[in-house]
One Martini backbone bead per residue (centre of mass of N, CA, C, O) as a GRO file, in nm:
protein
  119
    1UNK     BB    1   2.622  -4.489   3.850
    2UNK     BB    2   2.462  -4.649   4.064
    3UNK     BB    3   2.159  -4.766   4.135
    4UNK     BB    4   1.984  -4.790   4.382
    5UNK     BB    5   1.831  -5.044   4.552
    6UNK     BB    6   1.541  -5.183   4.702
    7UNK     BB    7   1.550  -5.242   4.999
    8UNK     BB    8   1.525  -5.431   5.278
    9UNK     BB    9   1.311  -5.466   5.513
   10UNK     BB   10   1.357  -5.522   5.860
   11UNK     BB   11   1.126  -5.659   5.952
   12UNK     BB   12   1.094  -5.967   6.154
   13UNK     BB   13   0.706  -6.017   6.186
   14UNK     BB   14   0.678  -6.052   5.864
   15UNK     BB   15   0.620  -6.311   5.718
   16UNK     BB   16   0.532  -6.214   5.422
   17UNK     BB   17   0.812  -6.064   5.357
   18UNK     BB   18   1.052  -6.256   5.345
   19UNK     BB   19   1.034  -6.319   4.986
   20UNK     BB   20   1.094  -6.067   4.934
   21UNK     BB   21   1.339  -6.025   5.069
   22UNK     BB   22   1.470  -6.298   4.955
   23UNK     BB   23   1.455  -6.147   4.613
   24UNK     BB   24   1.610  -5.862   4.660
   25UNK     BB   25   1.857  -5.992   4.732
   26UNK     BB   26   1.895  -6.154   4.479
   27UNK     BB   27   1.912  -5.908   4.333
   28UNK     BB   28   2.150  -5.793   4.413
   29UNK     BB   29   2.365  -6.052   4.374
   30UNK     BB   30   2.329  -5.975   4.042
   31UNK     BB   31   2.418  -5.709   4.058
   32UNK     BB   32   2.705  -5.738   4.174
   33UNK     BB   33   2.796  -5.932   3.945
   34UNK     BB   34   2.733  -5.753   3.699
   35UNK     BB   35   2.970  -5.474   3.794
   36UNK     BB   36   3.237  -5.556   3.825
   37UNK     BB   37   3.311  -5.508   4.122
   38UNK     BB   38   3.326  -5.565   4.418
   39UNK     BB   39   3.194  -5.587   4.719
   40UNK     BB   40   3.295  -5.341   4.866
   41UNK     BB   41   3.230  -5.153   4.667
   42UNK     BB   42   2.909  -5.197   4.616
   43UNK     BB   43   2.810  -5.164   4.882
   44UNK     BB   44   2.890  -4.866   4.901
   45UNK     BB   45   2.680  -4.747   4.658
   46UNK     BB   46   2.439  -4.904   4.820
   47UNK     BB   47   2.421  -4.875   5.124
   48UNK     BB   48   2.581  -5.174   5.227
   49UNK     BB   49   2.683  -5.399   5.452
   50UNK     BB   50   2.885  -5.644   5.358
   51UNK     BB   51   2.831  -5.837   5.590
   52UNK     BB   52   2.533  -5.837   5.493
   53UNK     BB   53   2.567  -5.939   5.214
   54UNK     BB   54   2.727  -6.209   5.257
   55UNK     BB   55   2.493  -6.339   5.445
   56UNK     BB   56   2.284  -6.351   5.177
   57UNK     BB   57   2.461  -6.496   4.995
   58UNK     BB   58   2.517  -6.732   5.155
   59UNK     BB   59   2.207  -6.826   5.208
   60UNK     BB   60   2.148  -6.858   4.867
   61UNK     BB   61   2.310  -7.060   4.869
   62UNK     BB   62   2.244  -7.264   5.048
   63UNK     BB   63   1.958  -7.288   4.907
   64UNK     BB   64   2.112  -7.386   4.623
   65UNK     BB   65   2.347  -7.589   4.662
   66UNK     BB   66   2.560  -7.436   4.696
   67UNK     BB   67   2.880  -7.340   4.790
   68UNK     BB   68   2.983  -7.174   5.132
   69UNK     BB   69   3.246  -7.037   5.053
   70UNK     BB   70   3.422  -6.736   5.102
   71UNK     BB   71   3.591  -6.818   4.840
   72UNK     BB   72   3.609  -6.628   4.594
   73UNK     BB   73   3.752  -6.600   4.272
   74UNK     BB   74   3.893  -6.871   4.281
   75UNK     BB   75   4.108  -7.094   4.114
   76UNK     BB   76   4.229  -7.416   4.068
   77UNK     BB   77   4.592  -7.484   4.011
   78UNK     BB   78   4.865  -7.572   3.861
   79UNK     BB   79   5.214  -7.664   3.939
   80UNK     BB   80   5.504  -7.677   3.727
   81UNK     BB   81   5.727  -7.706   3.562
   82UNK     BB   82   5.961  -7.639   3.384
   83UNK     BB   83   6.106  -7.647   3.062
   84UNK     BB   84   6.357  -7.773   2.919
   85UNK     BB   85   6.640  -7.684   2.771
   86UNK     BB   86   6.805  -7.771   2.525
   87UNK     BB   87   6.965  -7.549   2.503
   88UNK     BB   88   7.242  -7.360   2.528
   89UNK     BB   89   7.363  -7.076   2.733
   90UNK     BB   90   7.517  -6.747   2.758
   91UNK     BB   91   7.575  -6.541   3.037
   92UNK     BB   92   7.582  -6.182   3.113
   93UNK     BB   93   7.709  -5.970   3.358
   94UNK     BB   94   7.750  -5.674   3.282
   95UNK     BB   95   7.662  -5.336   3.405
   96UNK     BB   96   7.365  -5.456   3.509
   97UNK     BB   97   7.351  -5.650   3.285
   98UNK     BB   98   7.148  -5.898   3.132
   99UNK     BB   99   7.310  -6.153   2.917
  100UNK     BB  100   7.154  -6.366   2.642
  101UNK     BB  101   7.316  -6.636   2.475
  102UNK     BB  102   7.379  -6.864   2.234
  103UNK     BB  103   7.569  -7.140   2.283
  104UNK     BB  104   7.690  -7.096   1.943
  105UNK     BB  105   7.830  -6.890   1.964
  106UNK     BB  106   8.075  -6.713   1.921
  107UNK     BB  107   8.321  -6.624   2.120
  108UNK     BB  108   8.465  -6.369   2.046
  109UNK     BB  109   8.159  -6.253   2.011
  110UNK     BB  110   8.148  -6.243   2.326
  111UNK     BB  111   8.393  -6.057   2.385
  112UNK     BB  112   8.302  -5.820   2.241
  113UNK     BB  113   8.105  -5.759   2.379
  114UNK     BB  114   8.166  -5.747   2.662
  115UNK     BB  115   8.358  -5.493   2.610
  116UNK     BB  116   8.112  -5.309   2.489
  117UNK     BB  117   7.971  -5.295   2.767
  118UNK     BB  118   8.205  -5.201   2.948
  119UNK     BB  119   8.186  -4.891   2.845
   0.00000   0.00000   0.00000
């Protein structure tokens, strides 16, 4: 069970609160990545509503000039054609399988086998 950190106080009238509190903030975004957890699975943890946490994580990505896009945990992909086969295949279907076989197999062992799949 995670050790519940402690939040930052809500008063907004105490301006020396502030780095304080924006200090908290970063120690809680650093355990919930250290966490292993979701975002809302973390912040439930630790009572505290996601929609706060994220709120405060964009604050601090914006504050050091990361990207404060709310996409996280994606990375592009290229995605290519697949690699052309050289060798050529016989392909049975039978009695609900799917057999795939060597192009240069001797036919009647592929009839032979085809047989034997259909008993």
């Amino acid at each position: 069970m995670l050790q519940r950190p402690a939040l930052p106080s809500e008063p907004h009238h105490n301006p020396k609160a502030k780095p304080r509190r924006h200090a908290q903030w970063l120690e809680i975004i650093a355990q919930c990545k250290s966490s292993g957890l979701t975002e809302q699975a973390f912040c439930d943890s630790i009572g505290v509503k996601v929609e706060t946490f994220r709120k405060h994580r964009y604050q601090a990505n914006k504050a050091s000039g990361k990207k404060t896009s709310g996409r996280t945990g994606f990375k592009a992909v290229k995605i290519t054609k697949p690699a052309a086969v050289d060798q050529a295949v016989i392909v049975l279907h039978t009695s609900g399988c799917r057999v795939v076989l060597p192009g240069d197999m001797d036919i009647s062992r592929v009839v032979e086998l085809d047989n034997a799949l259909e008993r």
